[in-house]
N, C-alpha and C positions, 0 to 999 in steps of 0.2 A: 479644631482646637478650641476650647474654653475662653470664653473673654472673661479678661479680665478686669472687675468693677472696682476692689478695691487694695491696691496696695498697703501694708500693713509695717509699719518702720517702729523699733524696738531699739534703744541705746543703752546698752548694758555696761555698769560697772560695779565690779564684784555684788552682783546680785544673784548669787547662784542657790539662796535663798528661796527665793520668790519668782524668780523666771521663769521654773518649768510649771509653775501652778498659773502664771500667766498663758505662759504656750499653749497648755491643757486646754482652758478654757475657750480660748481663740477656736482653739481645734473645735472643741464640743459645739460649738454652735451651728458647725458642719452649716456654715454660708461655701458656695461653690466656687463664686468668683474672685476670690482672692491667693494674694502673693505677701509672703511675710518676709520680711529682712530684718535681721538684727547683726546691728555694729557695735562688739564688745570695744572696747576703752582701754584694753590693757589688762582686765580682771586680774587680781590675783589668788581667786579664791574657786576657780577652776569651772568658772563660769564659760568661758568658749568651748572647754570639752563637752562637759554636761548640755550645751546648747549642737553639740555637732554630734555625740552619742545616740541623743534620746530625740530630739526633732529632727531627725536629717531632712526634713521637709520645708526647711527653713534656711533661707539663704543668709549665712553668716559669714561677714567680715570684720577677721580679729585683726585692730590696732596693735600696733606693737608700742604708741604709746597713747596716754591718756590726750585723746586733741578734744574733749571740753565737747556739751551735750548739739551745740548747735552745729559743728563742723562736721559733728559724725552721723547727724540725720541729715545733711547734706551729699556725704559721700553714697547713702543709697538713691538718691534722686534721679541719676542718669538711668539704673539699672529700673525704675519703675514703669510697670505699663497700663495702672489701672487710671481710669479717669480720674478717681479720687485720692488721695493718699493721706492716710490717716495715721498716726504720730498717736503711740500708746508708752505711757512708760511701763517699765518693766516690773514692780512692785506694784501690780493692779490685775484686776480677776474680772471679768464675767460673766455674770449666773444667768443671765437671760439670752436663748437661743436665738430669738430675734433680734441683737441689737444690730448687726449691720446690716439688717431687712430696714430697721427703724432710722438707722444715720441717712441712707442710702435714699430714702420715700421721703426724709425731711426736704434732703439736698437736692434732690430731683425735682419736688414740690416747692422750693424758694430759692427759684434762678435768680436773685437777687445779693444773695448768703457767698461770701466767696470763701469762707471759715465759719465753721460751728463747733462750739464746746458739746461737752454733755454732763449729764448732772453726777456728782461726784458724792463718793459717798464715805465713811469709814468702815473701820470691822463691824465696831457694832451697832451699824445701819444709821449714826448721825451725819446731817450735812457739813461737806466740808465747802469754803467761799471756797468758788470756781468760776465767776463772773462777777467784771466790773465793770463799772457805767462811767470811772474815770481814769485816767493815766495817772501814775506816779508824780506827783506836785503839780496836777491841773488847775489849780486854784490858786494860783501865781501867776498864769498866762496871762497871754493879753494878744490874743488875736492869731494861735500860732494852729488851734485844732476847729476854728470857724467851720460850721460847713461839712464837716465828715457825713456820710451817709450810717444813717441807724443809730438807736440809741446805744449798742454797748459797746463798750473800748474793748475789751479783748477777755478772752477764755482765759483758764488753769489749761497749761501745756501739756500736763498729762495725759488727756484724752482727747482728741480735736481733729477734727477734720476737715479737708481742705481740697479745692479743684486744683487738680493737675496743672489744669492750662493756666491757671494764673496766679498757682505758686512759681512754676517757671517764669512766668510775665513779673513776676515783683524780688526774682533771683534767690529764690530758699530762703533759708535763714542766713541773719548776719552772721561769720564766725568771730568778729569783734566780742560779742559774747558768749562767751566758756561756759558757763551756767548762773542760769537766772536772768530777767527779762527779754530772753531772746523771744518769747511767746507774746510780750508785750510788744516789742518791736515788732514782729510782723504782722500782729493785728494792726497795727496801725498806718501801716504799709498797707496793706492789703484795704484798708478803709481808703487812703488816699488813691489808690488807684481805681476807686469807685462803687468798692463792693461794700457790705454788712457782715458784721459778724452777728453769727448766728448763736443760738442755744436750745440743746434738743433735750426735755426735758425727760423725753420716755424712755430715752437710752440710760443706764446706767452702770458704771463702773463701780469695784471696792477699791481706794486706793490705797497703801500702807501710807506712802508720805515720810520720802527725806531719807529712804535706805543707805541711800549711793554714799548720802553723807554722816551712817551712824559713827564712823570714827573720827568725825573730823571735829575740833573742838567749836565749843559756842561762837567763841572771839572770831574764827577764821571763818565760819558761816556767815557770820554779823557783814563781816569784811567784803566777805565776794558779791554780798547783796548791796550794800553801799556804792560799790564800783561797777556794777551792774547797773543802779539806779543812775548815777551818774553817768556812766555811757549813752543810757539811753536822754538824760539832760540836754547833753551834747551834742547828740543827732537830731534832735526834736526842738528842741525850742531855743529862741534868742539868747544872747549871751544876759540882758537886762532879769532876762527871767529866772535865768539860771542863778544871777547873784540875788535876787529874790530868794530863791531857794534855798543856797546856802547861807542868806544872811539867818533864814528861821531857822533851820539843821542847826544851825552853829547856837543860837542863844537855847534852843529846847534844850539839846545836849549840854550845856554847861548847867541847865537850871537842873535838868535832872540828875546829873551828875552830883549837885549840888544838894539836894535833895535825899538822893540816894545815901550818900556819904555821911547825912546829917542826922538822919530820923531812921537809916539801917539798921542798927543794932536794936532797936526796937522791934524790927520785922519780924512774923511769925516763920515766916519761913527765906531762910539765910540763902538758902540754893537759888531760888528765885529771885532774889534779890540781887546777890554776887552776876546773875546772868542780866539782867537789866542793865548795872553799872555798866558790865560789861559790855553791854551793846552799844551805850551812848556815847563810850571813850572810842571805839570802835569810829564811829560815825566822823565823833571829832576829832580822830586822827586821820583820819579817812581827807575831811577836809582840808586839815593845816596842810596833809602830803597836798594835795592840787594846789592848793595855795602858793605855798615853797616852788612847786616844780612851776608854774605861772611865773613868780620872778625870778626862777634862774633864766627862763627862756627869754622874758624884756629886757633881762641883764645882758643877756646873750649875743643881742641884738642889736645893743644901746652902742656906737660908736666912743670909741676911745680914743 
């Protein structure tokens, strides 16, 4: 029987789009040692059929409902049996028949690495940021990320790969996160329990970027990234740092708010503009809700 080197995990929601031009390519690179899982989300756009018609070579489990990107790259974990297991999203292609020769010789070549990105690209062949050298409001700490091993904080979770054994050892991903920084979360995990995150620059992905969520409005994007950022606040660092955090969140968002509203209608372009406002009221609603729900709970508390 064939060993298997790498596992291949895919979370689909209505991407029937872009999926089978991902599968394709997976396929075309005709690597021998791998096992593909893809976990649909619920699709309604007939994404589980087209993924069970045309690749039946693909082990697919369809959600009956949408359980959010990190719980359902969780639920293929038990059924993996390559050493490595590699997390591609499904709106992404590639063109080079060697890449899992090249992830595969990086990772075997830097027992050190216990996560690596790879270089991410668009359609037409610009780079997209897929590595960072800092966490989300790192520059507010004071003594909470000392010490990590390697210079980078973490990959773009679209394409990334990771050891078996000590994705198991650091427990998958958090499902506390439904979508968005569940990628930063476990780079940083995976840093505290001793390893590096890696970046393999000769590998390369196209990725579209943001499919899952073409119908979902600006505001409600703005929102789950906010609460994302903030989960990860709250796992990671002091409560001191965190009002740090929101004390700048809070005056950026009012100034820009402030800003926006004032010297707007002057703006060239009104779309862009209305999308900004809307990001910063976003943010600073984002914060009054944790605010508010903070002293309902000391009220809660507080003896009568």
């Amino acid at each position: 029987m064939e060993e298997t080197h790498i596992s291949i995990i895919l979370v689909s929601y209505n991407t029937a789009d872009w999926i089978g031009t991902c599968l394709d390519s997976i396929e075309a690179t005709g690597f021998p040692g791998k096992e593909i899982f893809v976990i649909d989300n619920a699709s309604t756009d007939e994404s589980a059929r087209l993924i069970r018609d045309r690749h039946p070579g693909a082990h697919l489990i369809a959600n009956a409902e949408n359980r959010g990107f990190a719980a359902a790259n969780n639920q293929a974990l038990p059924h993996c049996t390559g050493k490595y297991v590699f997390f591609l999203n499904p709106d992404t292609r590639m063109d080079d028949r060697y890449f899992f020769l090249k992830v595969m010789a990086y990772m075997e070549s830097h027992p050190r690495v216990g996560l690596a990105g790879t270089r991410v690209v668009n359609l037409d062949g610009s780079p997209q940021e897929s590595v960072s050298l800092r966490y989300p409001g790192e520059r507010f700490t004071s003594g909470e990320l000392i010490g990590l091993p390697g210079p980078i904080a973490c990959v773009l979770g679209a394409s990334m790969i990771v050891r078996s054994d000590v994705l198991k050892a650091v427990g998958g991903f958090d499902e506390e996160f439904f979508l968005y920084g569940e990628d930063q979360d476990l780079c940083l995990r995976i840093r505290r329990s001793g390893y590096e995150i890696g970046y393999i620059e000769d590998a390369v992905i196209v990725h579209i970027g943001g499919h899952s969520e073409h119908s979902t409005t600006s505001a409600d994007v703005w929102k789950k990234k906010a609460r994302a950022e903030y989960l990860f606040y709250d796992k990671h660092y002091r409560p001191d740092t965190i009002r740090r955090i929101s004390r700048a969140d809070r005056i950026k968002s009012l100034w820009r708010m402030a800003t926006l509203s004032l010297f707007g209608p002057m703006a060239s372009n009104r779309e862009k503009r209305e999308n900004k406002l809307g990001k910063y009221r976003v943010i600073y609603d984002t914060l009054r809700e944790r605010r508010d729900k903070k002293g309902k709970a000391r009220s809660g508390k507080s003896p009568r």
